[in-house]
C-alpha positions in Angstrom: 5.1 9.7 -9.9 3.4 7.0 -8.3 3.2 6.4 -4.4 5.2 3.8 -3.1 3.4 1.7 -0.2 5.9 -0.7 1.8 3.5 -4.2 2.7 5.0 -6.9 4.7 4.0 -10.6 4.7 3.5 -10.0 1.2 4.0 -13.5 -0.5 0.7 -14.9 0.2 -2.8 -14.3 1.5 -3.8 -10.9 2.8 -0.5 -9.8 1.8 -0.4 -10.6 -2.1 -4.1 -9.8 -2.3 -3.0 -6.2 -1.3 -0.2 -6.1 -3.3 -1.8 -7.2 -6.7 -4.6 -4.1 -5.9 -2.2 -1.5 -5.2 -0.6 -2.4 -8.5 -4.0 -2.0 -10.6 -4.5 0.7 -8.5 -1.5 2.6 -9.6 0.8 2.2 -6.7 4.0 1.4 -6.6 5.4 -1.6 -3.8 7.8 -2.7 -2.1 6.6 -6.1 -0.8 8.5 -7.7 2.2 8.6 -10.9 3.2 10.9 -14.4 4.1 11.0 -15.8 1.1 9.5 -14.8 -2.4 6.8 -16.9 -3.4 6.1 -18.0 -6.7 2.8 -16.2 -6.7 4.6 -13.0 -5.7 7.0 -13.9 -8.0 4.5 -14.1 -10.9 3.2 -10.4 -10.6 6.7 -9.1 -10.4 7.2 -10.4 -13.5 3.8 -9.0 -14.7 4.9 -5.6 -13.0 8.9 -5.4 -13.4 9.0 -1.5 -12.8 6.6 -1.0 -9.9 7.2 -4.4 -7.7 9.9 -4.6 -5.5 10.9 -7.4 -3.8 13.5 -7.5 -0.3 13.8 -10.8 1.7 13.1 -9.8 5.6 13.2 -11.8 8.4 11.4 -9.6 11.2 11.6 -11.7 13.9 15.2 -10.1 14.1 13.8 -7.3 15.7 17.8 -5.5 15.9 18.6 -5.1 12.1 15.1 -3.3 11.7 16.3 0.4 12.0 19.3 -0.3 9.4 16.7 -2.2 6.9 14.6 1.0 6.7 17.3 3.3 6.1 18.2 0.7 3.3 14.9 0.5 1.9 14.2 4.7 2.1 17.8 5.4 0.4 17.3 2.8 -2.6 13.4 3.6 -3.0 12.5 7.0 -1.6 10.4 8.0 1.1 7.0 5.6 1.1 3.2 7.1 1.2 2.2 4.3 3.4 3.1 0.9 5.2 0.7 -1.8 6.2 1.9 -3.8 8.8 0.5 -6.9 7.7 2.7 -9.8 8.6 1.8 -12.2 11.2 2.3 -15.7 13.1 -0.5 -17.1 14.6 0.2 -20.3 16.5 -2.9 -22.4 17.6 -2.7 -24.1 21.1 -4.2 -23.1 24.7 -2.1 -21.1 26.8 -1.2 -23.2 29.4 1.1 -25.8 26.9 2.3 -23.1 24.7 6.1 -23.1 25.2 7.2 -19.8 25.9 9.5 -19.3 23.2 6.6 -19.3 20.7 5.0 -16.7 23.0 8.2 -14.7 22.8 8.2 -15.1 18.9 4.5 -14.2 18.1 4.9 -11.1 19.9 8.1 -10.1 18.5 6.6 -10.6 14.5 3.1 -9.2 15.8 3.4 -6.2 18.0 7.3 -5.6 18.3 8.3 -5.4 14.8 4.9 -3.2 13.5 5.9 -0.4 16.1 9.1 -0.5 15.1 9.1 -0.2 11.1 6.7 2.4 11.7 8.8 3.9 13.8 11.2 4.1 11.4 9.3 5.0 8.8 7.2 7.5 10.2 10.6 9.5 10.0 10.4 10.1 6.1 6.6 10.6 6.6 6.9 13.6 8.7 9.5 14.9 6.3 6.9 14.7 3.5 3.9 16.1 6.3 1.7 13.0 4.8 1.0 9.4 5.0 -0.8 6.2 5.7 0.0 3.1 8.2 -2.3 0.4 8.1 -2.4 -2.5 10.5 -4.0 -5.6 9.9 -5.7 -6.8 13.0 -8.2 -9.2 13.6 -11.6 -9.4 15.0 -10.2 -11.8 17.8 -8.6 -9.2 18.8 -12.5 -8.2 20.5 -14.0 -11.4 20.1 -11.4 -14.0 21.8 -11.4 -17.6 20.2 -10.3 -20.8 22.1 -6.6 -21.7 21.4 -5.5 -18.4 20.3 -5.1 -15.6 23.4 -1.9 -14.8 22.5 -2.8 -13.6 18.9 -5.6 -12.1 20.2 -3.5 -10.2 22.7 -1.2 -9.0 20.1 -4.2 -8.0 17.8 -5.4 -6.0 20.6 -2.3 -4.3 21.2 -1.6 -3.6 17.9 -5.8 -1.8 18.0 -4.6 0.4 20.8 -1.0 1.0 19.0 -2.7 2.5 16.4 -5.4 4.8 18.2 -2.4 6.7 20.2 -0.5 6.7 17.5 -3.2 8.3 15.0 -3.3 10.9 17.9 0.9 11.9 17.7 1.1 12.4 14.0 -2.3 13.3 13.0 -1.1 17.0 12.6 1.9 16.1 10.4 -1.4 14.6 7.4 0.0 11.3 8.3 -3.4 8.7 9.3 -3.5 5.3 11.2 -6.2 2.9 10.8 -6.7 -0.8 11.9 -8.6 -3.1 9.7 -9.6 -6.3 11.1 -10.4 -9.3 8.9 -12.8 -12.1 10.2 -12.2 -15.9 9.1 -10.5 -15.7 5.4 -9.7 -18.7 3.6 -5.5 -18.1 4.1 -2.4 -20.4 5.2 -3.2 -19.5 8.4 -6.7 -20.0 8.8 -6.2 -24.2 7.2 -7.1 -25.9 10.2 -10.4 -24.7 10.2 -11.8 -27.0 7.9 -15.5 -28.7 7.8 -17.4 -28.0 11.1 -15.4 -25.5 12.3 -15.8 -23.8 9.2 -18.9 -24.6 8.4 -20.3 -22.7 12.0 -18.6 -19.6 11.2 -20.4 -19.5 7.7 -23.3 -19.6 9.8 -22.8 -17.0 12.3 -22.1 -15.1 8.9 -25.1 -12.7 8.1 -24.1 -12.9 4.3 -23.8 -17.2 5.0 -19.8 -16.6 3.5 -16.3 -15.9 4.8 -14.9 -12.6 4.0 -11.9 -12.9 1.4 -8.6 -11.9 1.1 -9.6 -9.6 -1.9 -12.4 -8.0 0.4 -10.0 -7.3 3.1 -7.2 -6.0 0.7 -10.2 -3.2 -0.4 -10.7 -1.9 2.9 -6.8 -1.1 2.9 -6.9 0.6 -0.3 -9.8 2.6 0.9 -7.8 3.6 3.5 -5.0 4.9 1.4 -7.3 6.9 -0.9 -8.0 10.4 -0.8 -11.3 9.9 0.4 -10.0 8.4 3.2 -7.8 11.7 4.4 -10.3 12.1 7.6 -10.4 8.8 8.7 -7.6 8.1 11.3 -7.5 6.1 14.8 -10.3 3.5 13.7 -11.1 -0.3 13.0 -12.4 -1.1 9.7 -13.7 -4.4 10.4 -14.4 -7.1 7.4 -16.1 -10.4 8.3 -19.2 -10.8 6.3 -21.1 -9.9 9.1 -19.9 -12.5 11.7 -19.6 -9.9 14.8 -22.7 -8.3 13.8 
């Protein structure tokens, strides 16, 4: 019987990177996100009977608690969720209307605790699990134009660490791992310069990728992983070195 692991944002980037290695790893997922990409759409076809899709929309923060009872009854009880959808909007703090403030924090911090809130539930009735959350190394290093992100990164760091120390004693872990600069959707407008000077600060002279990231997770969700819990496994090629 394979493990079922629930992974949100899971159309592109990060997301379908970790999705297409839990599936050659054996898994089986449920990927949520908005809309289903053609990508994701691609290695469902390639993986009928072990890739789930469900459209989510988790800035609406209220039907959270029903969509997990949903998703528990029609799939079982999940092994692990990685809490790795995200909005990052780019502008300094002081012209940043205060609805996107309101947003970021709801997809960033809000709905994470919540869906593992509710699926911690179905963990502790099995006594084991894994919830990942992706962070990001701005979440320690600050970067110009993006303090909100960087506060919800951080808050999701410290979500975790309290939260490895509740359920630890139910088998269930919680980890952290924090990507540096990946080539994603999200991290587009850093092109030529900007780009170029965090290749440099790189030890290894690269950006990390989306594939190197996606094998921390699954490192977290092995076996040999069953003592690591309350920690940040960062993945930047180096840059915070």
């Amino acid at each position: 019987m394979a493990k079922l692991v629930i992974v949100t944002g899971a159309s592109r980037g990060l997301g379908l990177a970790i999705c297409r290695q839990l599936l050659v790893a054996g898994y089986e997922v449920l990927a949520l996100a908005r809309t289903l990409s053609n990508e994701l759409q691609q290695l469902q076809q390639h993986n009928d009977k072990r890739l789930h899709f469900t459209a989510v929309d988790l800035s609406d923060l209220e039907q959270l608690s029903s969509l997990c009872g949903t998703l528990v009854k029609q799939y079982g009880r999940p092994y692990a969720l990685i809490n790795n959808a995200a909005v990052g909007y780019d502008g300094v703090l002081a012209t940043m209307h205060n609805s996107e403030i309101s947003s970021l924090l709801n997809i960033n911090v809000q709905a994470p605790i919540l869906l593992s809130k509710y699926l911690l539930r179905p963990m502790l009735l099995n006594q084991s699990g894994r919830i990942i959350n992706i962070s990001s190394i701005i979440a320690r290093t600050g970067f110009n134009g993006l303090s909100v992100y960087a506060a919800s990164k951080a808050a999701l760091e410290g979500f975790s660490k309290s939260l490895a120390r509740e359920v630890g004693k139910a088998g269930i872990t919680v980890n952290c791992v924090a990507p540096g600069y990946m080539q994603t959707d999200m991290t587009n407008s850093l092109q030529g310069d900007k780009l170029e000077s965090v290749k440099r600060r790189s030890p290894l002279g690269r950006l990390a990728t989306p594939d190197d990231a996606a094998a921390a997770v699954l490192y977290l969700l092995s076996e040999q992983a069953a003592s690591i819990t309350g920690t940040v496994i960062t993945v930047d090629a180096g840059s915070t070195a």
